[in-house]
TORPATI-122830 format. One line per 2 residues: number of its first residue (from 1); for each residue x, y, z negated of C-alpha. Coordinates in Angstrom, 1 decimal. Each point is the difference from the previous one (the first is absolute). Layout:
N
NUM> X Y Z | ... .
REM end
This chain:
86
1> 86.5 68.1 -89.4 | 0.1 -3.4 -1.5 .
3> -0.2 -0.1 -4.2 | 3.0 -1.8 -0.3 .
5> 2.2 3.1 1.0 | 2.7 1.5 -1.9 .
7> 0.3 3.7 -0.5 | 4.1 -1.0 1.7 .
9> -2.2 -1.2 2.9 | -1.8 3.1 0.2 .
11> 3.4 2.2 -0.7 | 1.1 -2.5 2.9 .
13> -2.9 1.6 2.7 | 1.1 3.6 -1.0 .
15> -3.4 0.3 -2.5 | 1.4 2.7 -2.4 .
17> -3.4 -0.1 -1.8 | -3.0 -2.3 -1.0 .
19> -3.7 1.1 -1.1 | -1.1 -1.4 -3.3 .
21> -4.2 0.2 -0.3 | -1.6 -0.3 -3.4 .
23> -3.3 -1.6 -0.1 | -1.1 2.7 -1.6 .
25> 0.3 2.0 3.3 | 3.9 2.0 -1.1 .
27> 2.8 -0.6 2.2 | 3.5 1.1 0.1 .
29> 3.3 -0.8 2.5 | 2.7 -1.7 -1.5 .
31> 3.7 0.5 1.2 | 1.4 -3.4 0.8 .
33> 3.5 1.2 -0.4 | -0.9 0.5 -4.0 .
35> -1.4 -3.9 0.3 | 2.2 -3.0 -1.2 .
37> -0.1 -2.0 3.4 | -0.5 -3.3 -1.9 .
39> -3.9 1.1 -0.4 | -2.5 -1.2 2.3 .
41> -3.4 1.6 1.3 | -2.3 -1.6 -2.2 .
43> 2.3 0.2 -2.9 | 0.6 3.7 0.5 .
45> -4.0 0.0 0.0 | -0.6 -2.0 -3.0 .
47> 3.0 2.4 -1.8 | -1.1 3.3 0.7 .
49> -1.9 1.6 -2.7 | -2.7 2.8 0.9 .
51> 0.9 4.0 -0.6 | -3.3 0.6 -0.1 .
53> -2.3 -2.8 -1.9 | 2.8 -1.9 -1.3 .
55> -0.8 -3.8 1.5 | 2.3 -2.0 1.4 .
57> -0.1 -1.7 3.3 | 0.1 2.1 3.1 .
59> -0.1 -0.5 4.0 | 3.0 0.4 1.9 .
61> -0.2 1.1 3.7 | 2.0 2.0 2.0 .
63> -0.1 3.6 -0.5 | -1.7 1.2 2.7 .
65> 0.6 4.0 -0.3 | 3.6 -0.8 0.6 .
67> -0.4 -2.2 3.4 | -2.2 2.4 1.5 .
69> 2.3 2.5 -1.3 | 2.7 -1.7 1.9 .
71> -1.8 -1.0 2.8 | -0.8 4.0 0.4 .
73> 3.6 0.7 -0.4 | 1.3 -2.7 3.1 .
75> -2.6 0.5 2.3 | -1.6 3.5 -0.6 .
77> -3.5 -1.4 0.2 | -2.0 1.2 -3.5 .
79> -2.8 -3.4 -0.7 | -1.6 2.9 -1.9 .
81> 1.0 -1.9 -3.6 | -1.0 3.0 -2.6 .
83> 3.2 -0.5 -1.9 | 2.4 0.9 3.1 .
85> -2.0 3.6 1.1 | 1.6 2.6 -1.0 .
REM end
């Protein structure tokens, strides 16, 4: 994905959700839908604020437990990705 995304483009590819990982090795998904559209990636990154160790700045990246998820869903086929066994 190119930085220069917006979380509409995203909406636009049917991503319902984005990964944010802390440097600090937390991560959580994101709901686009709860996302003012005017954000981009990196500004999403540099505005998200820690749960865990408070610091702000974050990596955005798509949320990978949801594609596989869906990818499961349209094609049967399990990639083994921990988060979709269940």
């Amino acid at each position: 994905m190119r930085p220069d995304r917006t979380v509409a483009d995203w909406i636009a590819e049917g991503l319902k959700t984005m990964a944010l990982h802390c440097s600090c090795g937390h991560y959580a998904t994101v709901t686009l839908a709860d996302l003012p559209p005017r954000l981009t990636r990196t500004r999403l990154g540099q505005n998200a604020c820690c749960a865990k160790c408070g610091k702000r700045g974050a990596q955005v990246v798509r949320d990978m437990a949801a594609h596989y998820a869906e990818m499961e869903a349209k094609s049967g086929f399990s990639a083994g990705y921990p988060a979709t066994k269940g």
